[in-house]
C-alpha positions as CSV (number, residue, x, y, z in Angstrom):
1,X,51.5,-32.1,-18.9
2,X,53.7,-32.4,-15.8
3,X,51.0,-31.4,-13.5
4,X,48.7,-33.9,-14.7
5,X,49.1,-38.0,-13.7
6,X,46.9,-39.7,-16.3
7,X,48.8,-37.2,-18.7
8,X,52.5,-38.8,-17.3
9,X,51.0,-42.6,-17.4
10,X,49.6,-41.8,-20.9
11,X,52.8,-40.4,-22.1
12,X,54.7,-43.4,-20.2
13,X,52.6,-46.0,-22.1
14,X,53.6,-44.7,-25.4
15,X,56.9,-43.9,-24.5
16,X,57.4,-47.8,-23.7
17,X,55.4,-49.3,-26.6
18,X,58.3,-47.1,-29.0
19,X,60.8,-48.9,-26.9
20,X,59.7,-52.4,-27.0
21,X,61.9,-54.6,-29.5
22,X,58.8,-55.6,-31.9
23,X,58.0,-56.0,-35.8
24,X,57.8,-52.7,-36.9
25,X,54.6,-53.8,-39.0
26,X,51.6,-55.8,-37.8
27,X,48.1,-54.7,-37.8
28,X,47.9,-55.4,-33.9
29,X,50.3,-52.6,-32.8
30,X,49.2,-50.3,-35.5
31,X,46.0,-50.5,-33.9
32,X,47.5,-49.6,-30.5
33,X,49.6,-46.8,-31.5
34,X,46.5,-45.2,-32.8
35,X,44.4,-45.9,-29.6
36,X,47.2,-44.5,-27.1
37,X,47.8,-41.2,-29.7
38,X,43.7,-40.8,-29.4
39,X,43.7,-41.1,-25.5
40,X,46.6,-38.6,-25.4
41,X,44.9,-36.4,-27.8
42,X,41.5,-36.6,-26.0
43,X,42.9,-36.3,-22.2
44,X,45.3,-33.5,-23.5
45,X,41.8,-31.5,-25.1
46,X,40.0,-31.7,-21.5
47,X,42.8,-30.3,-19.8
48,X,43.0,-27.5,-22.1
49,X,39.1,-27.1,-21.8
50,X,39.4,-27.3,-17.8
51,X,42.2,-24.6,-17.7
52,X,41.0,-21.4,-15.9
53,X,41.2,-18.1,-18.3
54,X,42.4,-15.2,-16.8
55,X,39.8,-13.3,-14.2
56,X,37.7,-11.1,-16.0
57,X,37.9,-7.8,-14.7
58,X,35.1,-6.7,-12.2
59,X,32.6,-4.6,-14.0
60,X,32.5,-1.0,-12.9
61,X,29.5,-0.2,-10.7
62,X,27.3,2.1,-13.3
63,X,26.8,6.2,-11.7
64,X,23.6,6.6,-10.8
65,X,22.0,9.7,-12.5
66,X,19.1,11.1,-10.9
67,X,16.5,12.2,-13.1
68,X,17.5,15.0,-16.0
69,X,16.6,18.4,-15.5
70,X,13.8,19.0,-18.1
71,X,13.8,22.7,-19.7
72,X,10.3,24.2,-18.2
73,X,7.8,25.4,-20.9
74,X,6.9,28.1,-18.8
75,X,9.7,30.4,-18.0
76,X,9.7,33.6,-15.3
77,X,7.5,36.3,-17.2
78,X,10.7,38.2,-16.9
79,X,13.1,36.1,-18.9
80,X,10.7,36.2,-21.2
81,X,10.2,40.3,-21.3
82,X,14.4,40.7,-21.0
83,X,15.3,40.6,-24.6
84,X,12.2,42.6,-25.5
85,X,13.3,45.3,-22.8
86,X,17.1,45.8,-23.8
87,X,15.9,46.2,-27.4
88,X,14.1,48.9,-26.3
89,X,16.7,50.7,-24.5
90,X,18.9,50.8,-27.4
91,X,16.5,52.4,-29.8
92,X,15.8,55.1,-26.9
93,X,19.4,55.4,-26.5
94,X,20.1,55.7,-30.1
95,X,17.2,58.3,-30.7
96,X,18.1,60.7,-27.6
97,X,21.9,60.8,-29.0
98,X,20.3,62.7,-32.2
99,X,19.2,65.3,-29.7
100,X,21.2,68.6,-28.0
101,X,22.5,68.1,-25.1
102,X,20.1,70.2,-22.4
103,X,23.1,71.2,-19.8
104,X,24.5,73.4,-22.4
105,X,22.7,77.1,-22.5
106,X,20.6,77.7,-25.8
107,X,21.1,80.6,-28.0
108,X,17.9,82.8,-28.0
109,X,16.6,81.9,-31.3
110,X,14.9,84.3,-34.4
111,X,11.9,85.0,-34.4
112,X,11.1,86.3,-38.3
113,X,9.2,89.3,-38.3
114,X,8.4,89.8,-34.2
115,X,11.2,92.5,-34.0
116,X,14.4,92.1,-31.8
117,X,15.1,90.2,-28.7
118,X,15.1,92.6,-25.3
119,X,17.5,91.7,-22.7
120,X,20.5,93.1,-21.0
121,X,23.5,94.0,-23.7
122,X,21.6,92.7,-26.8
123,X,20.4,95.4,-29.4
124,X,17.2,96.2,-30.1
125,X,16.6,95.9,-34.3
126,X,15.5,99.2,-36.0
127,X,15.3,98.4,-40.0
128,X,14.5,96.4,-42.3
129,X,11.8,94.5,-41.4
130,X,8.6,92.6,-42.6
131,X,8.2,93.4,-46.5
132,X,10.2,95.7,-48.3
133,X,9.5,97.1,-52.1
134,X,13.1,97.1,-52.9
135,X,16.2,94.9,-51.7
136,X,17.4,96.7,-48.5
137,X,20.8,98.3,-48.1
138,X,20.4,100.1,-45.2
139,X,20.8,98.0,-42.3
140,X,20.7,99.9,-38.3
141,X,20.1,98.8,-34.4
142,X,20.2,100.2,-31.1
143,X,22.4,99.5,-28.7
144,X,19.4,98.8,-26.0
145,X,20.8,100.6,-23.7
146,X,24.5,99.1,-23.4
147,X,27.4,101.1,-23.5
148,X,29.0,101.5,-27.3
149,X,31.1,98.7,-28.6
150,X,32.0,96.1,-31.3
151,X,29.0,94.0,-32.9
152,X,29.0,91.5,-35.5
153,X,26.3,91.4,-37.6
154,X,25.1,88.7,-40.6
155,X,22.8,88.8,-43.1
156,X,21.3,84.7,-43.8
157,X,19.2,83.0,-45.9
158,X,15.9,81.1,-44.1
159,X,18.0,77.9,-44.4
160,X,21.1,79.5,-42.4
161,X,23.3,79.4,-45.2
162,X,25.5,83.4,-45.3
163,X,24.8,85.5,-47.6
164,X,27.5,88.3,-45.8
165,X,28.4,89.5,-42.7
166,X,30.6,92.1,-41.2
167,X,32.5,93.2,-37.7
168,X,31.7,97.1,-37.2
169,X,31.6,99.3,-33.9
170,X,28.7,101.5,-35.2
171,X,24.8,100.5,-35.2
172,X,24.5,100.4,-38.8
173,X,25.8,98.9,-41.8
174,X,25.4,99.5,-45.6
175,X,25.2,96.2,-48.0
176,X,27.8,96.3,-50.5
177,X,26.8,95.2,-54.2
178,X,28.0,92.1,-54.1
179,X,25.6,91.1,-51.5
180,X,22.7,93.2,-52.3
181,X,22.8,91.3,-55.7
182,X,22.1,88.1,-53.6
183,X,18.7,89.2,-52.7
184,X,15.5,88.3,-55.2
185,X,12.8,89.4,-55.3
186,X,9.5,87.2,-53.6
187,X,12.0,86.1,-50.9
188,X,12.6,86.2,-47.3
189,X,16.1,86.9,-45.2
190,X,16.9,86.9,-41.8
191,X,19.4,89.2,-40.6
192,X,21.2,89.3,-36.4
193,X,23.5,91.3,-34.5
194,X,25.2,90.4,-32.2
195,X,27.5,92.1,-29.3
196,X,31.1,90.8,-30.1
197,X,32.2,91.6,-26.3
198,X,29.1,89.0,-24.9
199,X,28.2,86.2,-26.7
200,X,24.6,85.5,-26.8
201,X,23.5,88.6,-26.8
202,X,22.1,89.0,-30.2
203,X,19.3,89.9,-31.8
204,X,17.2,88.8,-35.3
205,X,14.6,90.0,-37.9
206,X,13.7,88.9,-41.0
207,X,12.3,90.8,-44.2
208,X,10.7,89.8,-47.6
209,X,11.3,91.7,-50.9
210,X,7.7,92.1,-52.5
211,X,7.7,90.4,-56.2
């Protein structure tokens, strides 16, 4: 109110009508108390309304974005073809781990009925061989040329599983009772020696008892 003047003279007006020595009733200053208290009450609302509010803050300039990359509908023909591919070689990968490795060197393997396997050091295969009338118990080799030594011989069924074997330094075994009594009639066996001094060198046959 200070820094207005018709605020001061307002106030001044009314300070001086309280100290005037006058009836304290009478309908004429009654009605000028209420006018001054209006004009005080109306002058005081316009300075109020005419009072600056406190600066607004400056909006913030919005960041321009440039158009959104749009995902393309029509991808590189290789995205497309990279899931297929690695899907691919894991099942190759998974199917060649079921397999031998190739670095590693075979063993020769039987041929049923064909005879024996010539080479260097293995034996050649004399009996039995191809169908027999009675269960075998005579087993014998040659040596095929190869000095004398120890050789190892088994006697299988046509699913590998071992019906006997033996470790002897002669070319010929006899089947003891035990195994013999494995042997049945209407089936085949497959029997190998092999020279315990170099492994590999081994020979097969195979034989059927007649039913």
């Amino acid at each position: 109110m200070q820094q207005c003047a018709r605020c001061r003279i307002e106030a001044d007006e009314l300070r001086e009508f309280f100290s005037e020595s006058r009836a304290a009733e009478g309908a004429s200053e009654g009605a000028e108390f209420e006018r001054l208290l209006a004009r005080l009450r109306e002058t005081l609302l316009s300075v109020a309304a005419r009072k600056p509010g406190p600066p607004a803050s400056p909006a913030l300039p919005r960041r321009s974005q440039g158009p959104r990359e749009q995902p393309s509908r029509h991808r590189a023909p290789w995205l497309l073809a990279l899931p297929a591919a690695l899907l691919l070689a894991v099942g190759l990968a998974l199917f060649l781990s079921g397999f031998p490795r190739t670095d590693a060197p075979p063993i020769p393997p039987l041929q049923p009925g064909s005879g024996a396997f010539r080479g260097e050091g293995r034996p050649h295969l004399l009996a039995p061989k191809g169908e027999q009338s009675s269960v075998p118990r005579h087993f014998s080799w040659e040596s095929g040329g190869s000095p004398a030594g120890a050789w190892t011989f088994r006697l299988e069924r046509v699913d590998g599983s071992l019906i006997w074997s033996a470790h002897t330094p002669d070319t010929s075994v006899l089947l003891p009772d035990s195994a013999a009594r494995e042997l049945h009639q209407g089936s085949r066996y497959v029997w190998s020696v092999e020279r315990a001094e170099q492994p590999g060198a081994r020979s097969g046959a195979s034989f059927s008892i007649q039913p």
